[in-house]
C-alpha positions, 0 to 999 in steps of 0.5 A: 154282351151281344156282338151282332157285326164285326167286320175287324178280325181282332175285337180285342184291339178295338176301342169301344164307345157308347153310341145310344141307348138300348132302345134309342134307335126304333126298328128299320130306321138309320141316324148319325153316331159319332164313335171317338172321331169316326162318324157311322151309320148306326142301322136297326133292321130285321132285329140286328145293329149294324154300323157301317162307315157314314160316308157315301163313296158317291160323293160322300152322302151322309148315310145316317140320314139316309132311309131304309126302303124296299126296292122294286126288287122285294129287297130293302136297301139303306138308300143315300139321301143325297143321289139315291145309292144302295145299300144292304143294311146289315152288310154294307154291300152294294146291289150285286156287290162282290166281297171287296165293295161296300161300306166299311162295317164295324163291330157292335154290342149290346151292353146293360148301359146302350149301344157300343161300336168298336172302331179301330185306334185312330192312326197316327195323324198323316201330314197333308198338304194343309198341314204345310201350309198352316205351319209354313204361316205360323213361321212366318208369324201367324198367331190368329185366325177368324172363321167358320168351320163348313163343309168345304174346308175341313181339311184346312180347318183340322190343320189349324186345329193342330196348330192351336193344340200346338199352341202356335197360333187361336182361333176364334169361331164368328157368326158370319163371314163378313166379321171375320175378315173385319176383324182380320183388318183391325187386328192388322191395322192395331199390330202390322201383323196379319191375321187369317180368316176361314170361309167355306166355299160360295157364300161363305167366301163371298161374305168376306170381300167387304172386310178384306177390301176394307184392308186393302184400301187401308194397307192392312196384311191379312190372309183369306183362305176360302175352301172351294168345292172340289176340283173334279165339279169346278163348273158354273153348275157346281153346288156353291161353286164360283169362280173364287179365282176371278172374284178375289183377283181385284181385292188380292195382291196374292191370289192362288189355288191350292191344287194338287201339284202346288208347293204347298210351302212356297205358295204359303210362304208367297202369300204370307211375304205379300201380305206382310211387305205390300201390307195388302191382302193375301188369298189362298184358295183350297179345294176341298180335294186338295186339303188332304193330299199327303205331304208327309215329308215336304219342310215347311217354309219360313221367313229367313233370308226372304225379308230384308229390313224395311228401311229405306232414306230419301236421298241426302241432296232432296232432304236438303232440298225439303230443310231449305223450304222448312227453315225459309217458312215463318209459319210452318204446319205438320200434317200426318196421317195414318200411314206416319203412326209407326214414327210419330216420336220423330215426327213430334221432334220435328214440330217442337224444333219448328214450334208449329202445330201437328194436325192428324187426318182422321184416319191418323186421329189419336197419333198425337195426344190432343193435350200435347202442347203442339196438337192440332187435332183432326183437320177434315169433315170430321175435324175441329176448328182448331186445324182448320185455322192452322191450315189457312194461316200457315205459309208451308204444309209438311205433309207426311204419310198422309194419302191427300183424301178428300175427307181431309182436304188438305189446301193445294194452293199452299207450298207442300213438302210431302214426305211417304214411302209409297210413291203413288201417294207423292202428289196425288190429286195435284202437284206438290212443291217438293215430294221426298220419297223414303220411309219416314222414320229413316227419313225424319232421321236423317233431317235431323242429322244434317238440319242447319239453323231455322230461319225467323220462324214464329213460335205458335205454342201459344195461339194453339193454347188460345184456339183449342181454348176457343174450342173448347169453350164452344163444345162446353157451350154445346154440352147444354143443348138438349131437345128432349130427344136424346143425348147429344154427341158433345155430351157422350164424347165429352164424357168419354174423354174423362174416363176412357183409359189413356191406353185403350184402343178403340175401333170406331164405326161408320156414320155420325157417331164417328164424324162426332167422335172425331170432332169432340172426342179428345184422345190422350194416347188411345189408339184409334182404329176405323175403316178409312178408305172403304168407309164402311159401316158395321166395321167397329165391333168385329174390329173390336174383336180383332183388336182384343185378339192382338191384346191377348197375342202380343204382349204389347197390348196386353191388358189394354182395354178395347173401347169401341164406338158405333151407332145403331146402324152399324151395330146392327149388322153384325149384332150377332157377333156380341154373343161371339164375344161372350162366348170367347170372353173378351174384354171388350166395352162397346158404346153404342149411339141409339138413334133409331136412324141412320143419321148421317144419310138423313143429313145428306138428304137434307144437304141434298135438298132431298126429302127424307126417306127410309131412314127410320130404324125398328131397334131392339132394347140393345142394352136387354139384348146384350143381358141376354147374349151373357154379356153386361147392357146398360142403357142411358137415356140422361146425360147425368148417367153417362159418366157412372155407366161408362165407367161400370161398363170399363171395370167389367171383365168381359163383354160389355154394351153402353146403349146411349139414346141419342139425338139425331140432330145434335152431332 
């Protein structure tokens, strides 16, 4: 055994580990080892080892991709690749360095098995300033964060680590940014709770904005934490550094730094409280100086005394109001949208008193099973001709947390009663006959209490039998047209309909394939998720992946089966992700529509009297693609086959990918 340096007077108390081979590293040069958890600079020169501390104290350069080269001075200095500082190789110290300055060195061996480093024990872990702020979100429920490790958020991402090894909350590492805050949003909008996403400063940060606005714009909590550069080179010229304060102000109800002052508690607390009560989007920049201040006895925050119970009733005399107008109606009509999903028994109650038809919006699709005696199904540009015909018929629209979209079109002319807790929604667009501001469960409950008798109302139980017969005796119609193309989307939602589990959830994406899905489709209990307001495309599968994060942390959802949806276009945007799914095993069967084109804008160029142009899609074999990402692909290219591969596909433990080839023009 051979000790070449030992800085640490008691080598005894060092913990070794075998860094390299004898003869791994060749004279005069310098690379990276990793000693337990202490990165080094492993340097072979003049016939000795030496290592010293990896990190330059400029602005910590990695001194193991250094060089060792030769002054103007005769001597030879390990040089930093980053701004040129020096060092000796052998001592650490700086040109004309003292015995207090330099490198931190420590001891090396030569045994028969390679090269050793003596590195001290690691110290006890000392809390920092993130580490307050990931327990502060673990109390106040957070169970899941998206992301990717870098450069700028170490700090943050070792205290997440720390709450993982705890068993508080999972992380999952993605491929690139904009999947992690997609996926945040259909974990969000699954379970109300809010997921956290990861990013580095710069770029990283600015990958999540689609996905976070995507949240915002459906009312969904979730947590951003970018790291940032730190606070001493905040400047436009600062490498990847912007202005985070100013890029994330418009999408974040919640927006701070995380600087060196902060109460790291409360701002954590602020912004986990924002996201869940304006059920918005919550930004926490970090600094990366900032990430590892001590905090070593500051209490954590948590959610007692600071929520109150989300309850609150419209007034008796305007509930009263509302009775007056449903019982005097002959022909009533429910319509719901998405934000009534968390009180849809009191909602179907409501429509068996009145016997009139429940129609969703489409972001509301699956709230009511359509095989309930009182579904309407979709109304809009995505719906059926079902609700459509209920709307113009009816003589009173009960509207109820619906936004009044454009996409659904809800008749204006018509007298409505509108039911939301969000006063902004109450007769947005036009006016309406009577708004009723209250929470809708609270509400509906309250109608219930004080309703009087209805009036001579007509019991529409059977004309909905007969125009879901007439619709479907039309999609039955359409099950029979085939070009020689590809398959049609009545024939893939057809089939779908039979074999997705009742129970499943199902994220779609963006595009035709969602305007046929939700035109044939027929849900029986699915829950349905999609990007609504944003409208974007490449939502589906990283939204799938937060979907499968939910089953695993609550253990309502637990054993559901996620089902998403998307076509080619959208899929391909985050393609990638499909190897983050094998890599976390999740359970997840994605029905991908192959069209090789984006279909819905070469309909709208058509609409649009425009010429068709750039439209056209190169695709790999996406069923071969997902085979060799570790996951189960199967490709159908005849109705005849959909049934058995989507069932195949189901069953599988694990990631799985249905390519469907299909028509552009039979959707």
């Amino acid at each position: 055994m051979n000790q070449h340096t030992a800085d640490h007077d008691n080598a005894g108390a060092l913990e070794w580990h075998r860094v390299a081979d004898a003869d791994q590293l060749p004279e005069g040069r310098v690379t990276t080892v990793t000693a337990g958890r202490k990165t080094l600079a492993l340097v072979h020169f003049d016939g000795r080892y030496a290592a010293m501390d990896n990190r330059c104290p400029h602005q910590g350069g990695p001194l193991g991709e250094g060089s060792i080269e030769k002054g103007v001075d005769g001597q030879c200095w390990l040089r930093c690749p980053w701004h040129g500082w020096d060092f000796d190789p052998l001592t650490g110290k700086p040109p004309g360095g003292h015995e207090d300055t330099g490198q931190e060195m420590f001891a090396v061996e030569i045994r028969a098995d390679g090269l050793y480093v003596g590195v001290p024990p690691e110290p006890p872990h000392q809390r920092t300033a993130t580490d307050v702020i990931a327990e502060t979100m673990v109390n106040w429920g957070l169970k899941r964060v998206f992301g990717m490790v870098g450069h700028s958020n170490l700090g943050l991402a070792d205290a997440f680590r720390l709450q993982e090894e705890a068993g508080n909350l999972s992380y999952i590492g993605i491929r690139h940014e904009g999947a992690a805050s997609f996926a945040c949003s259909g974990y969000a909008k699954l379970t109300g709770k809010p997921a956290a996403c990861l990013s580095i400063a710069g770029p990283g940060a600015t990958n999540m904005m689609t996905g976070l606005w995507d949240a915002k714009v459906d009312r969904a909590p979730v947590i951003a934490c970018p790291g940032q550069v730190q606070v001493q080179v905040f400047s436009p010229f600062a490498f990847q550094d912007i202005d985070l304060m100013s890029a994330f102000a418009p999408v974040g109800a919640f927006n701070q730094l995380v600087l060196h002052a902060t109460n790291y508690a409360e701002i954590a607390s602020l912004a986990m409280k924002t996201a869940i009560v304006e059920r918005d989007v919550s930004v926490l920049i970090f600094p990366d100086d900032a990430q590892t201040l001590p905090a070593p006895e500051m209490k954590a925050g948590a959610p007692n005394g600071r929520l109150a119970a989300p309850r609150m009733t419209a007034a008796e005399d305007v509930v009263d109001a509302a009775l007056d107008r449903i019982n005097a109606a002959r022909r009533p009509l429910i319509i719901v949208g998405y934000g009534a999903r968390e009180a849809m028994d009191a909602v179907v109650d409501l429509a068996e008193d009145l016997n009139c038809p429940v129609l969703t919006t489409f972001k509301a699709k699956g709230q009511i099973p359509d095989t309930h005696p009182l579904a309407g199904g979709v109304l809009g540009r995505s719906g059926t001709p079902v609700a459509s015909w209920f709307m113009n018929e009816c003589d009173l629209i009960i509207a109820i947390g619906s936004s009044f979209s454009h996409h659904t079109g809800i008749e204006p002319s018509k007298p409505i009663v509108q039911i939301d807790m969000d006063r902004m929604h109450l007769g947005k667009g036009h006016p309406v006959a009577l708004p009723v501001w209250g929470e809708i469960g609270e509400t509906l409950a309250l109608m219930r209490r004080v309703k009087r008798g209805r009036g001579a109302g007509v019991n529409q139980r059977k004309e909905i039998a007969e125009r879901w017969a007439i619709w479907r005796a039309e999609k039955q119609d359409r099950l029979g047209d085939d070009r020689g193309r590809g398959i049609s989307a009545a024939a893939l939602f057809e089939a779908m309909t039979r074999v997705v589990p009742a129970d499943a959830v199902m994220p779609v994406d963006v595009g035709n394939n969602t305007y046929s899905f939700g035109r044939y489709f027929e849900p029986c209990g699915q829950r349905i998720l999609m990007s609504g307001y944003l409208g974007s495309i490449g939502f589906g599968f990283p939204a799938a992946m937060g979907a499968w994060a939910a089953t695993q942390d609550f253990k309502e959802y637990r054993g559901r089966k996620v089902v998403s949806v998307s076509g080619d276009g959208g899929f391909g945007q985050y393609a990638m992700e499909f190897t983050t799914a094998v890599h976390y095993g999740m359970d997840i069967t994605h029905v991908l529509m192959n069209n090789a084109e984006l279909g819905k804008i070469s309909k709208e160029q058509r609409a649009g009297e425009w010429p068709v142009w750039q439209t056209a899609l190169t695709n790999p074999d996406f069923a071969e693609f997902a085979r060799s990402c570790g996951g189960m692909g199967m490709r159908v290219t005849d109705k005849a086959d959909l049934e058995r591969a989507l069932k195949e596909a189901i069953a599988h433990d694990g990631p799985a990918l249905v390519e469907v080839v299909t028509d552009a023009e039979l959707v």
